[in-house]
NUTOR-244669 format. One record per residue (C-alpha): x negated, y negated, z negated. Coordinates in steps of 0.001 Angstrom, whole numbers, padded with zeros to 6 digits, always signed. Each point is the difference from the previous one (the first is absolute). Layout:
BEGIN
XYZ
...
END
This chain:
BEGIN
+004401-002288-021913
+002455+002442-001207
+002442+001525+002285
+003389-001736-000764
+003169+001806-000134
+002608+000500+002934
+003108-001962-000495
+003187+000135+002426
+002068-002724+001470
+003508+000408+001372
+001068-000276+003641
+003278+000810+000130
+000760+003978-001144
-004411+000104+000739
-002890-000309-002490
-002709-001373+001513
-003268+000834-001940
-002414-003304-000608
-003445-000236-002163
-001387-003341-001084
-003428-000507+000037
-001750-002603-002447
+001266-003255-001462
-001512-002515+002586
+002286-003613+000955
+000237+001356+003393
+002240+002144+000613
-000825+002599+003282
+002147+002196+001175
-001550+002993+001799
+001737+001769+002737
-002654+002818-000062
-002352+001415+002936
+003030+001735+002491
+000011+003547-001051
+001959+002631-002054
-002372-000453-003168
+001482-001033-003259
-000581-002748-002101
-000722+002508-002735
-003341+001049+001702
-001694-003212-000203
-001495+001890-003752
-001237+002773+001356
-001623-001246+002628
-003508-002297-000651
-000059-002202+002683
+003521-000738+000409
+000000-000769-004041
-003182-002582+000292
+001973-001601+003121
+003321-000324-002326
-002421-000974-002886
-001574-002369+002125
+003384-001771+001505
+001319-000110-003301
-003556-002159-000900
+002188-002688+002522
+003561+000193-001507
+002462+002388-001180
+000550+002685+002371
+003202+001109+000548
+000475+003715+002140
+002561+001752+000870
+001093+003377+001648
+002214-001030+003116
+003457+002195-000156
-000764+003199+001449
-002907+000336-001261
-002220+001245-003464
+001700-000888-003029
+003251-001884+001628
+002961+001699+001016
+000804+000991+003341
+003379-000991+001315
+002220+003041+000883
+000895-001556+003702
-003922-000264+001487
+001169-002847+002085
+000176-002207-002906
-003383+000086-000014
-001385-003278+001987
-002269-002988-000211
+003294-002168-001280
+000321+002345-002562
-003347+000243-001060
-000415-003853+000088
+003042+000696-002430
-001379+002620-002366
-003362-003182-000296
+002477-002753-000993
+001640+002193-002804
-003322+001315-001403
-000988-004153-000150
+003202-000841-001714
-000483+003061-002418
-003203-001646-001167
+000799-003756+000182
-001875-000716+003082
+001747-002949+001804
-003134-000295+002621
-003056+001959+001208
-003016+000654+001966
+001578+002957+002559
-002963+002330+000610
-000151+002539+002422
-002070+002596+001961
+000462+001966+003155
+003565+001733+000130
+001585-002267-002802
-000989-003326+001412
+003289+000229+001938
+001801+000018-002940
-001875-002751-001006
+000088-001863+002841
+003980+000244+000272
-000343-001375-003804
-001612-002812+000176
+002134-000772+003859
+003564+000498-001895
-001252-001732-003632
-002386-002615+000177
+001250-001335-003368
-001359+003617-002037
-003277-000702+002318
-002723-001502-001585
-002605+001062+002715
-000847+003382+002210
-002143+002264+000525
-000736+002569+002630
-002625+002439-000086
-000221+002356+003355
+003458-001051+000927
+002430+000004+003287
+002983-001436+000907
+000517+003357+002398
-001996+003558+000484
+000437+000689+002999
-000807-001160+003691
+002490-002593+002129
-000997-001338+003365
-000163-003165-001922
-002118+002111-002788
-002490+001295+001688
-002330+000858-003013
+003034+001910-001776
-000644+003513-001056
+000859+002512+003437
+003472+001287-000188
-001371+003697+000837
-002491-000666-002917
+002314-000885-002696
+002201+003285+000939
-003071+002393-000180
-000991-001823-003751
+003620+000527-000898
+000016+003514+001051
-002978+000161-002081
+001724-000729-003288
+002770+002606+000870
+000218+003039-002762
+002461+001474+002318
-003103-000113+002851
-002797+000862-001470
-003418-000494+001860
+001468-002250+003082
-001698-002976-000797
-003800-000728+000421
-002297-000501-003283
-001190-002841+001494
+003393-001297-000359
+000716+001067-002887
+001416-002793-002659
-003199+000120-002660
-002619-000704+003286
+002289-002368+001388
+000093-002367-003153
-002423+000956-002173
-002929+001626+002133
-002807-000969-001842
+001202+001838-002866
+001489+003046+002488
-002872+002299-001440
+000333-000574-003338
+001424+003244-001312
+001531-001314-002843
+001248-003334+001353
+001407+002439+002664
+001681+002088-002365
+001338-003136-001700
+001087-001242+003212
+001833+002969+000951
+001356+001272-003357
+001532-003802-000666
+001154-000653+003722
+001852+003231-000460
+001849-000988-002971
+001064-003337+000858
+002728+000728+002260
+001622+003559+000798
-000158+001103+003950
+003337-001335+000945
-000071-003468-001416
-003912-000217+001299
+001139+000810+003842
+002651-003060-000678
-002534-002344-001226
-002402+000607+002320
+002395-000299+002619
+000924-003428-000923
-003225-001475-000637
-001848+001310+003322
+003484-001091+002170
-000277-003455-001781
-000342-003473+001889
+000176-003195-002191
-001907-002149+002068
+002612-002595+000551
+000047-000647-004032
-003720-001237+000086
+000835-003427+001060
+002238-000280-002901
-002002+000466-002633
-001287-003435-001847
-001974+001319-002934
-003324-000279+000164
-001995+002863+001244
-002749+002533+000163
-000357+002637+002570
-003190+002147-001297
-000667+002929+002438
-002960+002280+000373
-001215+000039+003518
-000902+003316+000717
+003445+001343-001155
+001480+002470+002012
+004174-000552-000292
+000539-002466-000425
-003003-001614+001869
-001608-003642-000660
+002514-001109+003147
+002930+000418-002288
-001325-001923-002662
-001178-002955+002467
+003367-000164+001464
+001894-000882-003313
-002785-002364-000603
+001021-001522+002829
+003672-000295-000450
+000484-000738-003434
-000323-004067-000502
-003187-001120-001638
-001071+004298-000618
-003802+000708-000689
-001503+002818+001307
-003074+001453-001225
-001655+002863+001876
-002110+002504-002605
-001918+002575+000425
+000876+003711-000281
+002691+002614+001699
+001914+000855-003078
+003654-000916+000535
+000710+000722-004041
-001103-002786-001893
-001810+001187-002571
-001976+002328+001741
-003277-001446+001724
-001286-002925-001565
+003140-001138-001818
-001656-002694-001418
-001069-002009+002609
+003595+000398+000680
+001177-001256-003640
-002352-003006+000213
+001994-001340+003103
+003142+000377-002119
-000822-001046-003245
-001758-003409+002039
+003657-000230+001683
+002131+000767-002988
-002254-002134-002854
-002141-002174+001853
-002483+001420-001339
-002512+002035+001421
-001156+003183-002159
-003574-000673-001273
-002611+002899-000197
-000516+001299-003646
-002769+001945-000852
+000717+003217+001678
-000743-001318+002886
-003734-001081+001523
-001710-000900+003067
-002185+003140+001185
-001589+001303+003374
+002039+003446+000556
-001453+003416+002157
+001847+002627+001244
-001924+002880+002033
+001476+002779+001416
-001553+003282+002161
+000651-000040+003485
+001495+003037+001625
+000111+001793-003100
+002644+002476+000927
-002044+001625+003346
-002985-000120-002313
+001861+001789-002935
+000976+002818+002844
-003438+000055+001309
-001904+000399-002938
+002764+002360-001976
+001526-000818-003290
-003440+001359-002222
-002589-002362+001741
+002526-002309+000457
+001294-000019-003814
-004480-000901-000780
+000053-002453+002746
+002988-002093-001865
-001884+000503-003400
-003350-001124+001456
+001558-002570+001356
+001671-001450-003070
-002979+000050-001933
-001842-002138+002519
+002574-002559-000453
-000176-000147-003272
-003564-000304-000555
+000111-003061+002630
+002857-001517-002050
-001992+000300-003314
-003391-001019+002224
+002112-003405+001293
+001889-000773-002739
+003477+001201+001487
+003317+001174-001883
+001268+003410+001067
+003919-000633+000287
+001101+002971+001006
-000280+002634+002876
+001823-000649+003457
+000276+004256+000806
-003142-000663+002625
-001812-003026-001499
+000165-002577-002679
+000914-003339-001479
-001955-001815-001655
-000608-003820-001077
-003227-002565-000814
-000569-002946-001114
-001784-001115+002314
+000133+000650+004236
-003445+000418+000886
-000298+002702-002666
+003124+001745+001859
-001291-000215+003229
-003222+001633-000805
+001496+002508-002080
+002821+000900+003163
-003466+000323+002365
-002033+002608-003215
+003593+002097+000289
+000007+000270+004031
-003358+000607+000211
+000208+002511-002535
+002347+001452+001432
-001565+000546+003017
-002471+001915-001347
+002693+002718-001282
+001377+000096+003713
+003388-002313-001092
+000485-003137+002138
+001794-002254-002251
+001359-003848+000774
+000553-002406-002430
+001305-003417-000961
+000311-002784-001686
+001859-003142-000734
-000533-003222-002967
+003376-000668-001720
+002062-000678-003493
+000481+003638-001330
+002308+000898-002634
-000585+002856-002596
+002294+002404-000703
-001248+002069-002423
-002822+001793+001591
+001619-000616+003121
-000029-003343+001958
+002416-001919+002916
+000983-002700+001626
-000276-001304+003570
-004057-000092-000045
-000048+003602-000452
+002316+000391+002568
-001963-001518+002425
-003004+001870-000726
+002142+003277+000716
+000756-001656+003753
-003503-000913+000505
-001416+003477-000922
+002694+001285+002484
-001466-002177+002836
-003304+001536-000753
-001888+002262+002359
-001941+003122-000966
-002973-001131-001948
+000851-004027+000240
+000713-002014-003269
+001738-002765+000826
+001163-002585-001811
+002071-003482+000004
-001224-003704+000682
+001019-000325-003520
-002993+002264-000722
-002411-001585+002540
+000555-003565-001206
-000443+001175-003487
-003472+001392+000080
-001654-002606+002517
-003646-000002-000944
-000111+003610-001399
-001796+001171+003144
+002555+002269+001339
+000652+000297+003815
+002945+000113+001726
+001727+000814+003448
+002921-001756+000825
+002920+002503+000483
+002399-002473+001219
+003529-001116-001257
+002444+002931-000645
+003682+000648-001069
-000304+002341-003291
+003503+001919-000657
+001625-001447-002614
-001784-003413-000384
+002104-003248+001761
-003168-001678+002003
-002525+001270+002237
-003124+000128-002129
-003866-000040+001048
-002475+003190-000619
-003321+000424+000000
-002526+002972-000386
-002726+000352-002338
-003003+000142+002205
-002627+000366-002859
-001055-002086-003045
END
């Protein structure tokens, strides 16, 4: 899908910058994800553009730059700038484009936009829907789960030009919302370049000022269109707690835990994410094409790597690694695997088959072991999907948490795994049930005790 053009609708003496995305009969109108990026960026940036393209598979997506923000003006009096008027600067982009009603979709900071929206005009409502939303930020003795005050001021401080280095990088905005993508240097310099240009210092401190101080709770019970609350229940601010409250409040709201930490939609598996909303918007749920298959996935990784890369020095250390890579690979070719691509200490890799996996995860440890490297490894059974050479979705995921859960020299591996090769003659110790970061239940583990 081509990028369409920016257009501007009038709001009073402001221009309020909108983009319409596909044709579809539905018309949704996105709020955006609750930070100073642009509506412009969506181009440049690959997963935000296959999450647009993919919305736009649902209906015809209508964004638009709040006032104050990107490719809007910015009022000259900074006060103007609230949720009444942004719910303003929405219902001129809709009239701009002949929208008379529309699915209001919303994530994180803009979802109290949204929520005032669909509170103050059910008639331009079709439907909602909230992804990692809250009616408030921060704590209340009747919001106990809210954000701490003293935490929200040292994130604040944080994004302060004028205070450079007072907030902590593990508060910093990219591993708050997007943290599985924090160490991606060129998502990161995305992220920062963009977040940068979207609103100057001045008008930022204002925004952020008004959404962190924000408390629309008492508009939840007002809302009649039906609803979706989607949140990812290992997400950080807001947390899962938020998202369970609105649930609760709204009349007749769904809420649908998933797995994942990102707070930003469309990074982390955005679409097991899509799938909820396309089911919600369409009534249709999104069928698998052919880039995506059922497949047994490994990860390994080296245990202690860093103490053994000081131990050893960086010249026996540099032929350990290459060693160490070449016995992977000639178990992947031996088993029948498909190198994916290299995890910095280990691999990923995918089979057809489980027991071939398994026996191929025990060659590599035990390998290993004979070049002095403890490694850990594991795997989980799941729908994969390709992406280019590259492959996601929530099965790989999980194999990621149940490598993490591993122990130095243990491959472990789901029930998923155990049930599927029954009869293969591979043992197995029960590891017991466990709660994998990221994932929504407690899951069981087992280790491979030989086969």
């Amino acid at each position: 899908m081509d990028a369409p053009e920016t257009h501007y609708a009038r709001r009073g003496g402001l221009h309020i910058g909108y983009q319409v995305w596909g044709d579809g009969d539905v018309d949704i109108l996105d709020f955006g994800f609750g930070t100073y990026v642009s509506l412009d960026e969506a181009a440049e940036q690959p997963w935000w553009r296959r999450y647009t393209e993919r919305l736009a598979a649902c209906g015809r997506v209508i964004r638009f730059d709040p006032s104050g923000i990107g490719l809007s003006d910015t009022p000259q009096d900074l006060g103007e700038l609230t949720f009444e008027a942004w719910v303003d600067d929405a219902i001129a982009v809709l009239e701009e484009v002949g929208s008379a009603r529309a699915v209001a979709l919303a994530a994180s900071g803009s979802s109290l936009t949204a929520l005032l929206f669909a509170a103050e005009h059910p008639d331009r409502t079709e439907s909602l829907v909230l992804i990692n939303a809250s009616a408030r930020y921060t704590e209340a003795e009747d919001y106990t789960f809210g954000i701490p005050l003293s935490l929200m001021e040292e994130f604040r401080a944080g994004l302060d030009p004028d205070r450079p280095g007072e907030g902590s990088d593990d508060l910093s905005d990219l591993r708050l919302f997007a943290p599985s993508a924090a160490d991606d240097p060129e998502f990161a310099r995305w992220w920062e370049r963009t977040s940068k240009r979207g609103a100057a210092p001045t008008t930022a401190a204002v925004l952020g000022a008004l959404t962190t101080e924000a408390d629309l709770r008492h508009l939840l019970p007002r809302i009649t269109a039906p609803t979706i609350v989607l949140h990812r229940c290992e997400s950080l601010a807001p947390s899962v707690d938020h998202g369970r409250y609105i649930a609760a409040r709204i009349p007749g709201a769904r809420f649908v835990a998933l797995p994942g930490e990102d707070v930003v939609p469309f990074v982390g598996d955005l679409d097991g994410l899509v799938d909820e909303i396309q089911e919600f918007v369409t009534g249709d749920r999104y069928q698998p094409g052919p880039d995506r298959v059922l497949a047994t996935i490994l990860f390994t990784d080296i245990v202690d790597s860093t103490a053994l890369a000081s131990q050893l020095g960086d010249r026996r250390w540099t032929q350990v690694l290459s060693d160490h890579e070449a016995l992977e690979r000639r178990q992947l070719e031996r088993f029948g695997g498909r190198y994916v691509k290299d995890t910095g200490d280990g691999l990923l890799a995918t089979f057809d088959g489980p027991a071939r996996a398994i026996r191929c995860a025990l060659a590599i440890r035990d390998g290993a072991g004979h070049l002095g490297v403890r490694v850990r490894a594991g795997l989980h059974a799941g729908e994969i999907q390709r992406r280019g050479e590259d492959v996601g979705g929530i099965a790989v995921h999980m194999a990621a948490r149940v490598t993490a859960a591993a122990s130095a020299g243990e491959v472990l591996v789901s029930n998923t795994v155990v049930e599927l090769v029954e009869g293969a003659g591979i043992a197995f110790v029960d590891r017991g049930t466990h709660v994998l970061k990221g994932v929504p239940d407690p899951r069981r583990l087992w280790a491979v005790a030989g086969g």
